[in-house]
N, CA, C and O atoms as a GROMACS GRO file, in nm:
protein
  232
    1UNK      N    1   7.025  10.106  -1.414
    1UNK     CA    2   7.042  10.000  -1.317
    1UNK      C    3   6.926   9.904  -1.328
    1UNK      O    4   6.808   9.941  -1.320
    2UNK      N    5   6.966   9.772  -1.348
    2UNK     CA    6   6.877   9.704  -1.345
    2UNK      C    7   6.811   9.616  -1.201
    2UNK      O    8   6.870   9.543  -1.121
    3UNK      N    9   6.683   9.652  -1.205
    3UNK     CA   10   6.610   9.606  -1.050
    3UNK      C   11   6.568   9.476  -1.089
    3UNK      O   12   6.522   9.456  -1.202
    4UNK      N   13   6.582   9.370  -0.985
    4UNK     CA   14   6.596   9.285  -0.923
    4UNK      C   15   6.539   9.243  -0.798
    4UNK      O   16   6.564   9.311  -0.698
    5UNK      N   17   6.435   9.093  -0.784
    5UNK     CA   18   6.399   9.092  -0.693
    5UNK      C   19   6.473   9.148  -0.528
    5UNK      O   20   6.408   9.178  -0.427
    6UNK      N   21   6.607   9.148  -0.541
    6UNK     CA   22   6.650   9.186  -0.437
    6UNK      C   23   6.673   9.330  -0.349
    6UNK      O   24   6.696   9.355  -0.231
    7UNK      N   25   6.644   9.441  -0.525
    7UNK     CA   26   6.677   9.568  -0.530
    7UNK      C   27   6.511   9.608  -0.517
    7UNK      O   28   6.480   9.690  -0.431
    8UNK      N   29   6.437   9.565  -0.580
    8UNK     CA   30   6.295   9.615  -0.602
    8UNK      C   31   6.189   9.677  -0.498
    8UNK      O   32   6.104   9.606  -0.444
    9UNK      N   33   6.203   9.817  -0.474
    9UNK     CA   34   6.122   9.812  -0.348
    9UNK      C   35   5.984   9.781  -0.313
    9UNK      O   36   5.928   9.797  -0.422
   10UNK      N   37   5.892   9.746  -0.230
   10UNK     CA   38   5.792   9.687  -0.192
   10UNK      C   39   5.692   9.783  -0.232
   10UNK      O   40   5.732   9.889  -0.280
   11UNK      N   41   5.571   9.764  -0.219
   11UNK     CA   42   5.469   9.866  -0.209
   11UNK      C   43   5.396   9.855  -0.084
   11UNK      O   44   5.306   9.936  -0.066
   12UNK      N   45   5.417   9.780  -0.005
   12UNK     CA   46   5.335   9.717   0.085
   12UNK      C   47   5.423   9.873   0.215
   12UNK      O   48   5.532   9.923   0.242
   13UNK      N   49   5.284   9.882   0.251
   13UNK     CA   50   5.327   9.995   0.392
   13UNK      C   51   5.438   9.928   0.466
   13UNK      O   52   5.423   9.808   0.489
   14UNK      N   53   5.544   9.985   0.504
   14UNK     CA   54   5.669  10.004   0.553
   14UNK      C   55   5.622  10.071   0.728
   14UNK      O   56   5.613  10.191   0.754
   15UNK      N   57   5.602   9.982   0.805
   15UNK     CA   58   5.584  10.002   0.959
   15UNK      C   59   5.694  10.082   1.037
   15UNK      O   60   5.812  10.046   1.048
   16UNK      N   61   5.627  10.213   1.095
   16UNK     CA   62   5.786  10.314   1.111
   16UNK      C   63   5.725  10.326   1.282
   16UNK      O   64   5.608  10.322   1.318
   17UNK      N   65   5.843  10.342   1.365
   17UNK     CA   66   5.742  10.367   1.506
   17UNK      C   67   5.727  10.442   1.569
   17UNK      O   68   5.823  10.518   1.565
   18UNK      N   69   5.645  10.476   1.644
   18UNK     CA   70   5.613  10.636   1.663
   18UNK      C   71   5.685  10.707   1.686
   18UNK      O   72   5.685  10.809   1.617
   19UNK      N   73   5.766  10.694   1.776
   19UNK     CA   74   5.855  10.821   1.799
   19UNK      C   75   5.971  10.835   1.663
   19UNK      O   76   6.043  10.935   1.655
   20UNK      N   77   5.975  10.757   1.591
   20UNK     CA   78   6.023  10.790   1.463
   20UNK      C   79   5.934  10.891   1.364
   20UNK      O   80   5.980  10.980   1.293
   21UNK      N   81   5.812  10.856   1.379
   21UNK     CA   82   5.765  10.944   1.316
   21UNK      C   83   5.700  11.086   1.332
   21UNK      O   84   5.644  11.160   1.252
   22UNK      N   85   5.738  11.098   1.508
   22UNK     CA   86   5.706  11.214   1.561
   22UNK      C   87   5.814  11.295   1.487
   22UNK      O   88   5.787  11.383   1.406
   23UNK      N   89   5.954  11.252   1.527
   23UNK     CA   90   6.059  11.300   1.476
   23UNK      C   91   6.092  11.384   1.363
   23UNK      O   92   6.149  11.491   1.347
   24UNK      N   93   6.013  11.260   1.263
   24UNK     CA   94   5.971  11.328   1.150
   24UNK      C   95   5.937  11.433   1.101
   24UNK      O   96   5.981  11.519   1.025
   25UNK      N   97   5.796  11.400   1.194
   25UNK     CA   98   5.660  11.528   1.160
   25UNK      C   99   5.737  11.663   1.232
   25UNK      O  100   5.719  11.771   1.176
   26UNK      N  101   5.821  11.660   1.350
   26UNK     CA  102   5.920  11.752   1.377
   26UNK      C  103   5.994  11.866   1.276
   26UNK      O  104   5.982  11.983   1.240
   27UNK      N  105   6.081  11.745   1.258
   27UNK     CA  106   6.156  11.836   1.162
   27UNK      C  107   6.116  11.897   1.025
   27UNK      O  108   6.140  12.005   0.971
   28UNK      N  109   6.048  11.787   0.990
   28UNK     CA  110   5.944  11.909   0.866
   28UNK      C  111   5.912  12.005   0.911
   28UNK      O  112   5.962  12.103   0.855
   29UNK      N  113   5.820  12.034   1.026
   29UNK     CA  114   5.758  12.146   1.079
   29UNK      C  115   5.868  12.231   1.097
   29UNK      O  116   5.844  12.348   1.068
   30UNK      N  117   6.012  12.201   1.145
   30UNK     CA  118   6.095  12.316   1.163
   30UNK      C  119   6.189  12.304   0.983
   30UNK      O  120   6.283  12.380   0.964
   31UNK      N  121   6.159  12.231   0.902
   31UNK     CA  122   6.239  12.299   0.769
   31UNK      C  123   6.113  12.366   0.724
   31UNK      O  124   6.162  12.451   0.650
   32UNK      N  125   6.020  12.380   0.719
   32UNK     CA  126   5.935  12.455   0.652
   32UNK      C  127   5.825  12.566   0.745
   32UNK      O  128   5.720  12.614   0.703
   33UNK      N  129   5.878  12.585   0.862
   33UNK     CA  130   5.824  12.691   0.909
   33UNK      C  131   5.870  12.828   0.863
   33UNK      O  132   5.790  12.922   0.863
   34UNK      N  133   6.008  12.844   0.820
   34UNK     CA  134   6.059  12.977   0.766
   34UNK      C  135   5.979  13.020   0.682
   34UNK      O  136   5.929  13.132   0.683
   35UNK      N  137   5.956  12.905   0.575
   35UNK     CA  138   5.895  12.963   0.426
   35UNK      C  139   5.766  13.032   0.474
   35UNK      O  140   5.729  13.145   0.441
   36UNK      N  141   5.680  12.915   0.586
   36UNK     CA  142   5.560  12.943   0.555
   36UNK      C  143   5.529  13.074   0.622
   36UNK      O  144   5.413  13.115   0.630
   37UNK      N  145   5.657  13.154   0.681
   37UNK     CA  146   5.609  13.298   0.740
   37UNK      C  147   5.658  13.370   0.640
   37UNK      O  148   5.596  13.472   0.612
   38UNK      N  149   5.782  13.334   0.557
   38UNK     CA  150   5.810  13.423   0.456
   38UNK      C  151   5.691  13.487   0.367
   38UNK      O  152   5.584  13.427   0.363
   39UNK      N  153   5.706  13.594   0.305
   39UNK     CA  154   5.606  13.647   0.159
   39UNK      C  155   5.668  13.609   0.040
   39UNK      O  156   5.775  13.559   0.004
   40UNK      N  157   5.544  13.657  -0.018
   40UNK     CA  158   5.548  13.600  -0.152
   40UNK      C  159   5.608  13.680  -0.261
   40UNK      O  160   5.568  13.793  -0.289
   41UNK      N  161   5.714  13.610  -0.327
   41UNK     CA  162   5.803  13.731  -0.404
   41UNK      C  163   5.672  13.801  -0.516
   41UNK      O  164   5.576  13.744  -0.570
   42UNK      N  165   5.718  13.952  -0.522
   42UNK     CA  166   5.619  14.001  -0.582
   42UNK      C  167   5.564  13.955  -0.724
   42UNK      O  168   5.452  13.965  -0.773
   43UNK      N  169   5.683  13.903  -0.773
   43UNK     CA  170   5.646  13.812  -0.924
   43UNK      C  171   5.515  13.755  -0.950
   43UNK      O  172   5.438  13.761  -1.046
   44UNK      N  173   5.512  13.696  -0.837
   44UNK     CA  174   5.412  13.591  -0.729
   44UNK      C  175   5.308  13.651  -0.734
   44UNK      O  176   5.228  13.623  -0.823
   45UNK      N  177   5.279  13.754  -0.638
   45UNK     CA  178   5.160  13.849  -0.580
   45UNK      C  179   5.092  13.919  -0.768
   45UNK      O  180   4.971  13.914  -0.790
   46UNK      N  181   5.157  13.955  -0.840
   46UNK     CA  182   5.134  13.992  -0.987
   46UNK      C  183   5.072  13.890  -0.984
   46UNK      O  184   4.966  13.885  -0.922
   47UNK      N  185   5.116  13.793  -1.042
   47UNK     CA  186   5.027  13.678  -1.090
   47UNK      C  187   4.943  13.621  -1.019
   47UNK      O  188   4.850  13.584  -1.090
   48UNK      N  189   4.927  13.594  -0.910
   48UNK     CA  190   4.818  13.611  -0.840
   48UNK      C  191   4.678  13.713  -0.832
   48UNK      O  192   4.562  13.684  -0.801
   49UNK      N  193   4.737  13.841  -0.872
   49UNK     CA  194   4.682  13.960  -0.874
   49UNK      C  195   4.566  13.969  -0.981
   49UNK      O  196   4.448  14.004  -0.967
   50UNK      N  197   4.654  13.915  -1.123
   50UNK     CA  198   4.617  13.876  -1.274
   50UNK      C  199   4.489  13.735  -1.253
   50UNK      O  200   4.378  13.728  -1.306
   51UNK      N  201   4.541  13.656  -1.178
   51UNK     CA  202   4.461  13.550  -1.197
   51UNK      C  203   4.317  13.547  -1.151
   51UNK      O  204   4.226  13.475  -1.193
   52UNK      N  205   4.313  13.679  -1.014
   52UNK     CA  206   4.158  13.735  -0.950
   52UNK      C  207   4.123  13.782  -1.020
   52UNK      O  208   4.007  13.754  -1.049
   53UNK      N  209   4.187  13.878  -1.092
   53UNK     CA  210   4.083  13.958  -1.177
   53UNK      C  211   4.005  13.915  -1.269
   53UNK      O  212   3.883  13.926  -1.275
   54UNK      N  213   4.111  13.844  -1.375
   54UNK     CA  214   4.047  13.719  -1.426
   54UNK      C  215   3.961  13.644  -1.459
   54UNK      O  216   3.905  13.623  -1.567
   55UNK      N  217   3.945  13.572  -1.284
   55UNK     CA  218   3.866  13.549  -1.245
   55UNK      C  219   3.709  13.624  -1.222
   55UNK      O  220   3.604  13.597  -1.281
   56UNK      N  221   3.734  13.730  -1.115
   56UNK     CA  222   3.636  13.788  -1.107
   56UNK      C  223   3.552  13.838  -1.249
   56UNK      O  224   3.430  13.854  -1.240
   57UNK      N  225   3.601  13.854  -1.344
   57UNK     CA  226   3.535  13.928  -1.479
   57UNK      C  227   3.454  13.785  -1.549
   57UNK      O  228   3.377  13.800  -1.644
   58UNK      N  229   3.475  13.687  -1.507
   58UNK     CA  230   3.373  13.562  -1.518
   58UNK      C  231   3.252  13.559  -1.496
   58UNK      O  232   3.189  13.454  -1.509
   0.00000   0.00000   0.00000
């Protein structure tokens, strides 16, 4: 697709108003509160595990 002064978006800060952006900051907080209580698949915790030790032997 070709952009065009008409299509081209701005860079210039985009003024949003507060309670829009409370809203916002809302619902993020409730799509990503699950994860952030979830654990970490053990795949995860391994490599994590690997990367202290690792570390520590530095």
């Amino acid at each position: 697709m070709m952009m065009t002064d008409e299509t081209r978006s701005s860079r210039e800060p985009v003024s949003v108003p507060p309670a829009v952006e409370r809203q916002i900051d809302e619902n993020l907080k409730l799509l990503y509160q699950q994860q952030l209580q979830d654990d970490l698949p053990d795949s995860l915790k391994a490599l994590v595990e690997k990367l202290r030790a690792k570390d520590q032997k530095r």
